[in-house]
C-alpha positions in Angstrom: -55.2 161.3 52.5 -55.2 162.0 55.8 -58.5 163.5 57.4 -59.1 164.9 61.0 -61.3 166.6 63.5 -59.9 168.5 65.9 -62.3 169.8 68.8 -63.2 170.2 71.9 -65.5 168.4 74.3 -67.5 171.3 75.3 -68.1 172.4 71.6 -71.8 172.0 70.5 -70.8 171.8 66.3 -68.2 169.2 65.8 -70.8 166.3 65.5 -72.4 168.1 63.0 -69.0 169.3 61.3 -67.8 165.9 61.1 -71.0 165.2 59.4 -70.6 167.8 56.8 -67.1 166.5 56.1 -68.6 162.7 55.3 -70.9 164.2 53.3 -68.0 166.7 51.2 -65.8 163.5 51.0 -68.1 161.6 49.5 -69.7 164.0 47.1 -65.6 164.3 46.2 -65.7 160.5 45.4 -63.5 159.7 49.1 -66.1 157.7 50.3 -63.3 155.7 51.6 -61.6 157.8 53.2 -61.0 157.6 57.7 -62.2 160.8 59.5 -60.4 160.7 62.8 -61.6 162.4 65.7 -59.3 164.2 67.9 -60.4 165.5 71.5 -58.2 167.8 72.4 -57.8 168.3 76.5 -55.3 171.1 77.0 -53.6 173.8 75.6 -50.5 171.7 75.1 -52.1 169.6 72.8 -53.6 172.3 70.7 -50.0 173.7 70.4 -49.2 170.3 68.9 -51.5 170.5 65.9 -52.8 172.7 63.3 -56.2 173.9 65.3 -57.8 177.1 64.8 -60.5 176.5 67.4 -63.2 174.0 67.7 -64.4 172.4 65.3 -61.0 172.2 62.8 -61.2 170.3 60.0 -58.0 169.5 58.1 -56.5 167.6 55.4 -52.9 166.0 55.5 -52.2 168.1 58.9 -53.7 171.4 57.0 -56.6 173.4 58.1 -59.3 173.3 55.4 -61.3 176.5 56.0 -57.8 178.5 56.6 -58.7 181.5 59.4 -56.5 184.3 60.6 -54.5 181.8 62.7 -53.6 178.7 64.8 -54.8 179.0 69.0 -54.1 177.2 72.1 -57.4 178.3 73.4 -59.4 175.5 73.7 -63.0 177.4 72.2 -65.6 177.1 69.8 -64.2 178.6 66.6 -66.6 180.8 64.0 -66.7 180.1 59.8 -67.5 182.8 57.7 -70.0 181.4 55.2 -72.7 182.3 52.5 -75.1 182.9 55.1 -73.2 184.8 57.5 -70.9 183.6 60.5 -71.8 180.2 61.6 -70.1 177.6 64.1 -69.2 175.4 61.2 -68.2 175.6 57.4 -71.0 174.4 54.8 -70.9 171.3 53.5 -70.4 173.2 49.8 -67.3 175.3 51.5 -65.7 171.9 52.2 -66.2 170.3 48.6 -65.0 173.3 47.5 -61.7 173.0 49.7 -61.0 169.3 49.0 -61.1 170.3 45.2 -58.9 173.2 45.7 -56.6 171.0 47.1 -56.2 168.8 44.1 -58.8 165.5 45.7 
């Protein structure tokens, strides 16, 4: 299982996300499992992974929360949730999309 952060330094959620994502991983019984933290710099490196703004969250190199599409841009990206649109997913959203996905 291979679990990742992607954001940007300017972005005031991914702290928070990555956060969230402990808390889904354990509640999932992946108390174990590495969150890596990826700071991405420039465009380039955005074009080189699966990021759909900052903060993404993925699992084995696949976006979590799936949105309308992979960016370059490096920017703060928006979750729809329960509550309305928010700068991250809920922590239930990311149990929910670590079960989906068969963990």
């Amino acid at each position: 299982m291979k679990v990742e952060l992607l954001h940007i330094d300017e972005c005031p959620n991914w702290e928070e996300a990555a956060a969230r994502l402990r808390e889904a991983l354990n509640a999932t019984g992946h108390s174990d499992a590495n969150i890596i933290l990826r700071l991405l710099r420039t465009s380039e490196e955005a074009a080189g992974v699966p990021f759909a703004g900052s903060p993404t969250l993925t699992l084995d190199d696949e976006d979590l929360v799936p949105s309308a599409g992979r960016t370059t841009d490096l920017a703060c990206r928006i979750y729809l949730t329960p509550d309305g649109l928010a700068g991250l997913p809920t922590t239930a959203q990311l149990v929910e999309a670590i079960t989906a996905r068969g963990y």
